[in-house]
N, C-alpha and C positions, 0 to 999 in steps of 0.2 A: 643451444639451450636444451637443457634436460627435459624427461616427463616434465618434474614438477614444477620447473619457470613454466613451460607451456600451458600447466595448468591453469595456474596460478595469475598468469597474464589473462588467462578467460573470467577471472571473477566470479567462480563458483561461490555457492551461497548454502548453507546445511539445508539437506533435503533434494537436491540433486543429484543428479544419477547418470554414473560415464559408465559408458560397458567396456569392459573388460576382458582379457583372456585368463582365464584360471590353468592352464598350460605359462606357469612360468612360477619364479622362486617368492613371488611376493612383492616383488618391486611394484611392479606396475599398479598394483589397489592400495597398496601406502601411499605412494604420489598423489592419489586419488581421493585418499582419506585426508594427507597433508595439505592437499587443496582446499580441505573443506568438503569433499560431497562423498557422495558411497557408493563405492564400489557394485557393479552388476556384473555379474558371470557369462560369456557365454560363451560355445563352443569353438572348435577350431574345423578348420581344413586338413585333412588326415593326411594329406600331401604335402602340404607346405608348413602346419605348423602355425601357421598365423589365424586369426580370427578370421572363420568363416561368414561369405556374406550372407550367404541362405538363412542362419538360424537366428539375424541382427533380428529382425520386428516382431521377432517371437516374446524378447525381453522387452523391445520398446516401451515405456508407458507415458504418464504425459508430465512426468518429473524426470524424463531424459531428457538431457544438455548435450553429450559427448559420446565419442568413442575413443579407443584409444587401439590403432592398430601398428601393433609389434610386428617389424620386421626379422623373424624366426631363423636363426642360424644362417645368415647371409641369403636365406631363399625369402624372395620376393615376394608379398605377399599383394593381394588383386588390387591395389592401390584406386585405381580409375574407378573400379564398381566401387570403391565404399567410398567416394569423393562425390562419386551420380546419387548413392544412399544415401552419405549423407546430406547432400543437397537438398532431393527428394524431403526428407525427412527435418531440415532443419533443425542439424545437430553438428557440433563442433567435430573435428578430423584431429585427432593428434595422430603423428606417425613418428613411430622410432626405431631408429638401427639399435640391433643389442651392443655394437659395437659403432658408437657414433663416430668415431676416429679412423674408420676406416671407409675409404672415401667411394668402394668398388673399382676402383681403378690402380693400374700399377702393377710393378713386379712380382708382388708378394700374389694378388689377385690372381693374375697368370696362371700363377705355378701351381696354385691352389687348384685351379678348375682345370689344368691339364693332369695333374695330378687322383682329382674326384675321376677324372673321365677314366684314367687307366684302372679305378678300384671300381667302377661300374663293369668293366666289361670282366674283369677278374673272379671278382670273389662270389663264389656261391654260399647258398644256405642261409641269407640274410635278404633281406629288401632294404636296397640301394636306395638311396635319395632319389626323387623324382626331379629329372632337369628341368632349367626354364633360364629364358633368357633374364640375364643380368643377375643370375646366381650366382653369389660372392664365396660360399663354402665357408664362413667364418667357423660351423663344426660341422664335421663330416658326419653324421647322425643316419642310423641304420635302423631298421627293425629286425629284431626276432624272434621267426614265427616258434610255434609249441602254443603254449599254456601259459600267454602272458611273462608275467612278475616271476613267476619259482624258474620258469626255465631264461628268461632274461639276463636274469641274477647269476644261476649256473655259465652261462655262457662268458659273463661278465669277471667272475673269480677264476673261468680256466683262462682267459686271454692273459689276464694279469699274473698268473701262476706264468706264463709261458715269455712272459717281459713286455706285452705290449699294454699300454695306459689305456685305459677307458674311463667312461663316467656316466652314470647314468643324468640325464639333462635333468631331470625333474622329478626329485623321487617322489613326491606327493603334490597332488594337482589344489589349487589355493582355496578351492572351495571347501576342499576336506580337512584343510587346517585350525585349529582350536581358532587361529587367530580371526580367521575369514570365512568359519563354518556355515552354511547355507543351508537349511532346511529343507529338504525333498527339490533341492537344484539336480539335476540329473545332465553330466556331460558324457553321453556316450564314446568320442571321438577322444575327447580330453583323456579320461581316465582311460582308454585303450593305449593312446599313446604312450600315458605315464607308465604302462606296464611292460609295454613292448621296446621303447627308445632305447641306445645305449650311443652316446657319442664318443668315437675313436680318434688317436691325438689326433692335433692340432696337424693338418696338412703341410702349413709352410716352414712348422718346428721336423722333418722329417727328409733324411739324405735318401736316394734312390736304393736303397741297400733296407732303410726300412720300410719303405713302402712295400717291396717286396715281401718283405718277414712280415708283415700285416696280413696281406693277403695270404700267405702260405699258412700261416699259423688259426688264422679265420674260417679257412678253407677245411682244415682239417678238423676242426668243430662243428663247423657249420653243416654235413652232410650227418651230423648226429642229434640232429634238432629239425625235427618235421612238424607240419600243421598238426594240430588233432584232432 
C-alpha cells in the first residue's frame, strides 16, 4: 500500500497535520493533502536523508495526527526512535521505501553495497554516504563540498561532459515551492542538502569497467573542489 492508501486508511479529517520531510520532490505532502490534512515540514538527518527525530516536537502542535517517515535512497532511517516518538506522542507512523519493490534483500542488493563499499574507499573530494546496517544503496548519493549549489552544479555538468550520469536528488526542497511555500519555516539541514546532493548512476545498472571510470573521472574533479 502506498503513502496515500496508508493515509487515507487513517481517516484524516481537514485541519490535521502529518509531518513531513521537505527533502523530497513533492510526493510525500500531496499524499498528505490527498488524504485530506496539511502537510508540516520538518527537517532532516544530514546523514541519512530521512526525517530527523531531534527536531519532530518542535513542529508538534495539538492538530498533529501523523508523521510520515521516508526511507531516503535505501539508507535507513532511525525507525525504533520515531515508533518510541511516536508512541510517546500519540501520533500515527507511516513509513515508506522510495522504492517499495525493492525488498532489501537479494542479488541486485549485494552488489549494490559491495559495490557503494569499493566507491567509499576510492573516491576522493566528495563525501561518501554515511554506512549503516541494512543500507540498500537504491542511489549512491554524495555531497560536494565548496559553496554549496554553484560549485554542486559545476561538478555535476563536468561528470556529465566526461560520460558519467548524475542527477541532482532534489533540486528545490518542498517548502520553497509555489506549491507548498511556508512562511519563515526555516530547514537548515534540508536546504544544505538540497545544495550540496548530487546522486551517481544507479549501482546495479553499472559493469566493473564503469565503476572504475566513476571513480577515476570523480577523482580528477574532486581534488579541484575544497571547503570554503
Amino acid at each position: 500500500m502506498g503513502i496515500i492508501g496508508k493515509l487515507e486508511s487513517a481517516r484524516l479529517t481537514a485541519g490535521d497535520e502529518v509531518i513531513v520531510p521537505a527533502y523530497d520532490d513533492g510526493t510525500v505532502a500531496r499524499a498528505v493533502v490527498a488524504a485530506g490534512a496539511l502537510p508540516v515540514f520538518a527537517d532532516i538527518d544530514p546523514e541519512t536523508y530521512c526525517l530527523g527525530v531531534g527536531g519532530i516536537e518542535a513542529v508538534v502542535t495539538s492538530r498533529t495526527v501523523g508523521l510520515v517517515l521516508v526511507h531516503r535512497f535505501g539508507h535507513p532511517g532511525a525507525a525504533e526512535e520515531f515508533r518510541q516518538l511516536a508512541g510517546r506522542l500519540r501520533l500515527l507512523l507511516v513509513e515508506q521505501d522510495e522504492d517499495e519493490g525493492d525488498d532489501g534483500q537479494g542479488g541486485g542488493v549485494g552488489q549494490r553495497r559491495e559495490r557503494a563499499g569499493y566507491l567509499d574507499r576510492r573516491l576522493v573530494g566528495v563525501r561518501t554516504p554515511v554506512p549503516a546496517a541494512g543500507h540498500t544503496y537504491q542511489r549512491y548519493v554524495v555531497r560536494v563540498p565548496g559553496n554549496g549549489r554553484p560549485d554542486r552544479d559545476a561538478f555535476a555538468r563536468l561528470l556529465r561532459r566526461r560520460g558519467v550520469a548524475c542527477e541532482v536528488p532534489v533540486p528545490t526542497p518542498v517548502h520553497r515551492t509555489r506549491e507548498f511555500r511556508r512562511i519563515g519555516c526555516v530547514l537548515p539541514e534540508t536546504e544544505r542538502a538540497v545544495d550540496e546532493t548530487l546522486a551517481l548512476p544507479r549501482l546495479d545498472g553499472l559493469s566493473g569497467a564503469d565503476v572504475r571510470k566513476l571513480v577515476s573521472v570523480c577523482n580528477a574533479l574532486g581534488g579541484l573542489l575544497q571547503p570554503a
